[in-house]
C-alpha positions, 0 to 999 in steps of 0.5 A: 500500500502507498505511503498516502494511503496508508496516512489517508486510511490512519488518518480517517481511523483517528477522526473515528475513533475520536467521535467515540471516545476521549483521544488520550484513550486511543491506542495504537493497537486499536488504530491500526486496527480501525483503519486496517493497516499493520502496525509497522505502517502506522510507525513507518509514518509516525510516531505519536498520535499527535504526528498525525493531528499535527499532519492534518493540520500542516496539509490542510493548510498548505493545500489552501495557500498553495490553492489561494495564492495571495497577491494584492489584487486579490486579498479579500477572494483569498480570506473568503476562500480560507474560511470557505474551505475551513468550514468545508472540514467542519467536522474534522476542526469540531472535533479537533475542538471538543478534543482539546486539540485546536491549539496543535493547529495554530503553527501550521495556520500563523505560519502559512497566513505570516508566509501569505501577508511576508510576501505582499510586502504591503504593511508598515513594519516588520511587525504588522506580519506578525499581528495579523497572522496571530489575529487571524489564527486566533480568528479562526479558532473563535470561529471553530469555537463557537461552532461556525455559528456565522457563515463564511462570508460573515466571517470574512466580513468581521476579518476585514473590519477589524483590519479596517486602517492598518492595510 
């Protein structure tokens, strides 16, 4: 079985096994079981179940960003397609949330929002990267929190009105 699959199918497991039970309580044994693989294959790709959140959270958003290139031109398309595809995992991030694991995401979200605004070279010091990469990221994370309770587009909308004299 190809490595990708192996990490699809391991991945897919955890998310299940989550839904029925504390994730402190998840052993291996039983992971590899529910996702049908040896193992060897589950530590051929990880070490911790942490590996595969931490997984999860790092490809979900470099595939965004990767998809959603910001450029000037096209910075309010590009906030409202982030929220847009983070509402599209609304399961997976809710019970990321209710597990206590939110938090794992914010590297992976400040990162790639910081490497997003670095590149735009718009804002006025080298500090302003860092404000809105933490607003956003703890933005998102409220969001999640309060289980998506507004739509994507009002979401959108907050995030550029608390931007509103610092672009």
């Amino acid at each position: 079985m190809k490595p990708c699959v192996v990490k699809q199918y391991i991945t897919e497991a955890l998310f299940r096994l989550m839904k029925e039970k504390d994730y402190r309580a998840i052993r291996i044994s039983e992971l590899v079981k529910t996702a049908g693989v040896c193992r060897a294959s589950f530590y051929r790709n990880y070490l911790t179940l942490e590996d595969i959140i931490d997984e999860y959270y790092k490809t979900t958003f470099d595939d965004i960003y990767a998809k959603y290139p910001m450029e000037e031109h096209n910075i309010q398309t590009v906030v409202n397609q982030v929220f847009c595809e983070i509402k599209e995992k609304q399961q997976e991030f809710s019970l990321l949330n209710k597990q206590g694991l939110l938090n794992r995401m914010d590297k992976y979200l400040y990162e790639g929002t910081l490497s997003q605004i670095n590149h735009l070279n718009v804002l006025n010091n080298r500090y302003q990267p860092h404000f809105f990469a933490g607003a956003s990221s703890s933005l998102i994370k409220a969001w999640i929190a309060y289980g998506f309770e507004e739509s994507e587009e009002e979401m959108a909308q907050i995030f550029f009105r608390s931007l509103k004299g610092y672009l």
